[in-house]
N, C-alpha and C positions, 0 to 999 in steps of 0.2 A: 504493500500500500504506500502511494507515494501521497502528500497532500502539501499542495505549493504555494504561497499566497503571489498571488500576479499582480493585484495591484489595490491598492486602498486609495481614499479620499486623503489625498495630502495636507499635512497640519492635522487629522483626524480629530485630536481631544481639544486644540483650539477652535475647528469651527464648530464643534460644539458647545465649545465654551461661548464663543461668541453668540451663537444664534440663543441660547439662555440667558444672554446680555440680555440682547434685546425685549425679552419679555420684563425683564424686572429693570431696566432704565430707560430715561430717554433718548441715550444716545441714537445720532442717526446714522445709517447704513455706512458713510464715505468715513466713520470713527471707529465703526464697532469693536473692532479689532485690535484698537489703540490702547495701552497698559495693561492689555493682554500677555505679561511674563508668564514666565515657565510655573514660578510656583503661584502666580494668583490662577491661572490656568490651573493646574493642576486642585488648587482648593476648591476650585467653582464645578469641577468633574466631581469630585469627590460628595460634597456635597449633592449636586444633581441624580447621580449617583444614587446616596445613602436616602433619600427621599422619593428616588422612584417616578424622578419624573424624565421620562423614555420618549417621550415624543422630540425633542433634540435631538438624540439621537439618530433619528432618520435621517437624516441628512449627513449623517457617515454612511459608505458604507466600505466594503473587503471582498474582495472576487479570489477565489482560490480555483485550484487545478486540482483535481485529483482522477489519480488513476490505480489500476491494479485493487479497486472494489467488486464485489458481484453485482447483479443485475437486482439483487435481491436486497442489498443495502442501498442501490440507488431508488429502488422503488420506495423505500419509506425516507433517503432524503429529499425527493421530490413530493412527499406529502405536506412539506414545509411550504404554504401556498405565497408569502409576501416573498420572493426572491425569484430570482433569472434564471436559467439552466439550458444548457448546449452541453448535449449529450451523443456520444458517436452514436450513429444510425444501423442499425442492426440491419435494415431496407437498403441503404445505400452500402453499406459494409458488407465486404464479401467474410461469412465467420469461417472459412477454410481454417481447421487446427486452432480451433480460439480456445483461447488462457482461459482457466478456470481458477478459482478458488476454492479452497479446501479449509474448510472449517476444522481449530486445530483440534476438536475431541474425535474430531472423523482421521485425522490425519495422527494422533497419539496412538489408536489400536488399530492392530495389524490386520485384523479382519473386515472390519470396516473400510479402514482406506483399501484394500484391496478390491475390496466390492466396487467402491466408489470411483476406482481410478477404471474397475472393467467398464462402467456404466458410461464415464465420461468419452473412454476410447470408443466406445459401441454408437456414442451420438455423434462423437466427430465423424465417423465412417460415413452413418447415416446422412449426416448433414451433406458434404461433399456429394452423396450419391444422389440425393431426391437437389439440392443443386443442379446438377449437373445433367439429370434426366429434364428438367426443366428446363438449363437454359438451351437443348435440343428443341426441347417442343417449341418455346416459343420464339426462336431463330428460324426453324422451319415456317413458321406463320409467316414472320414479317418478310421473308423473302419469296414466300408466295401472295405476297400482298408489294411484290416489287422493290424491296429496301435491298442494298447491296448485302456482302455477307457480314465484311468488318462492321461494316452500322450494328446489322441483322443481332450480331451477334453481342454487341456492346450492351445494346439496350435489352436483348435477352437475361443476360446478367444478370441485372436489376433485379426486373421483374422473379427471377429464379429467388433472388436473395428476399424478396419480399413475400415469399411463401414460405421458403425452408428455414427461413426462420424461426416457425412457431414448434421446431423440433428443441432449439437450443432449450439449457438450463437455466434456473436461477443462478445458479454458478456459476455463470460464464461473465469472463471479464468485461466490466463496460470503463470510460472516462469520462467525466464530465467537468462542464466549467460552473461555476456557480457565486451568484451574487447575495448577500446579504445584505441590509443595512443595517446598524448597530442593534436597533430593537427588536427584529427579527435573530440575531444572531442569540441575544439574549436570551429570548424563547427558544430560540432551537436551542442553545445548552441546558435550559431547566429539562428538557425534556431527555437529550441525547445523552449529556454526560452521565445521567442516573443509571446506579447498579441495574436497574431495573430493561433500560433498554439491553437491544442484540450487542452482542458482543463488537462485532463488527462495524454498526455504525456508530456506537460508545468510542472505538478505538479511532475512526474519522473525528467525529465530535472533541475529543481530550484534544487531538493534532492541530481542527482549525483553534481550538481556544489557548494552543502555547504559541500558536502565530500572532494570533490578535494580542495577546500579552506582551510581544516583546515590540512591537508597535505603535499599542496603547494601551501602558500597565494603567493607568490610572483607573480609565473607562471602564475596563475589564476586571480592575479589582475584586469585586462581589461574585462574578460571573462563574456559573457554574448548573451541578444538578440544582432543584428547587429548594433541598435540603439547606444548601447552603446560600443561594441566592436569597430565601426569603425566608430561611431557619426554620422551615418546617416540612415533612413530607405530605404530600396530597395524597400519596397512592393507600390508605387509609389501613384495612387487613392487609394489603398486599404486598407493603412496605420492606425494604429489604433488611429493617430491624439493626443496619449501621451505623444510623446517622452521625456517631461521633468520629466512626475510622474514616470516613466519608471523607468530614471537617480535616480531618487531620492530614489525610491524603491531599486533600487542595489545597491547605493551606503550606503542604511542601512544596507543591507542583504550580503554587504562585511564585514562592520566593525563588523557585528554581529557575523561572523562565521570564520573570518578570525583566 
């Protein structure tokens, strides 16, 4: 799993400091930013921050890269609906011999990963095969509908990769780009960093928030599962009954990376 940050809103904790100027003075737009220092900056996040007022924060946001996830963890981080995502096309992508991911309790016993690696070789064969029976059939159409053969067979392709697709895995590796703005990102960590999420999008989730920390420690100071975002867990019976190893864990994994 790779996960990259490509680019954030430059000055991050200042223009959010700035745009929380603006609500609590009069200064005007061509000032705002004026005796904006590091540390009155810094206290004004902190503050906004410790009071929870997150609509500022919109107006940051952080685009990351990641790849080498399954299909199956991108399918619950695009359940996160305020953010962007450009994600490789399985339709336009030809999956000839595509990466898979292997979850590590499948992959610790011998019997299991074995199964699992038979299954996976049996889909790629698959794949390739109902592919490639395809893009026959439909090369043969378009060139008895008069398209040359190189065209014929270019745009065969496609259409092959747009049906043999529905053989691939959840396992199968996807990459995607994705945008957050601070307040969404927030939400997505009460959510993802929790014991309680998959393991795999837990292990995404901890990776974007040691990027965004080393960025913008201030803003991200609190940032975490709900436990420690808002010092209490929601998930009520279902609870993962840590909450102090939790604290404890983030509260390294801030000074680590901050």
């Amino acid at each position: 799993m790779i996960v990259k940050l490509l680019a954030h809103t430059p000055e991050p904790e200042k223009i959010a400091a700035s745009a929380a100027k603006l609500c609590y003075s009069s200064s005007d737009i061509t000032s705002i930013m004026d005796g904006l220092t590091e540390e009155k900056t810094e206290s004004f996040i902190d503050m906004l921050v410790s009071v929870g007022h997150e609509s500022v924060m919109e107006h940051v946001s952080f685009t990351f890269g990641i790849e080498g996830i399954s299909r199956a963890c991108s399918h619950q981080l695009v359940r996160h609906r305020i953010a962007s995502y450009s994600q490789k096309s399985q339709r336009y992508v030809n999956e000839n011999a595509f990466e898979y991911i292997t979850p590590p309790v499948i992959a610790e016993d011998v019997e299991a990963n074995a199964e699992f690696e038979r299954v996976m070789h049996e889909l790629n064969e698959s794949y390739a095969k109902i592919a490639d029976i395809l893009t026959e059939k439909h090369k043969q159409e378009f060139i008895l509908q008069g398209m040359d053969e190189k065209t014929a067979r270019t745009k065969a392709h496609k259409l092959a990769n747009e049906d043999a697709r529905f053989i691939l895995p959840n396992a199968c590796e996807t990459k995607i780009v994705v945008t957050m703005n601070v307040r969404s990102l927030f939400n997505f960590f009460r959510h993802r960093c929790c014991n309680r999420a998959q393991w795999e999008i837990r292990a995404v989730a901890n990776e974007m928030l040691r990027l965004c920390l080393e960025t913008a420690p201030n803003i991200f100071k609190y940032a975490g599962p709900s436990c420690v975002a808002e010092g209490k867990c929601p998930e009520g019976k279902m609870t993962c009954g840590k909450m102090q190893e939790v604290h404890e864990y983030f509260d390294r994994f801030r000074k680590n990376n901050a």
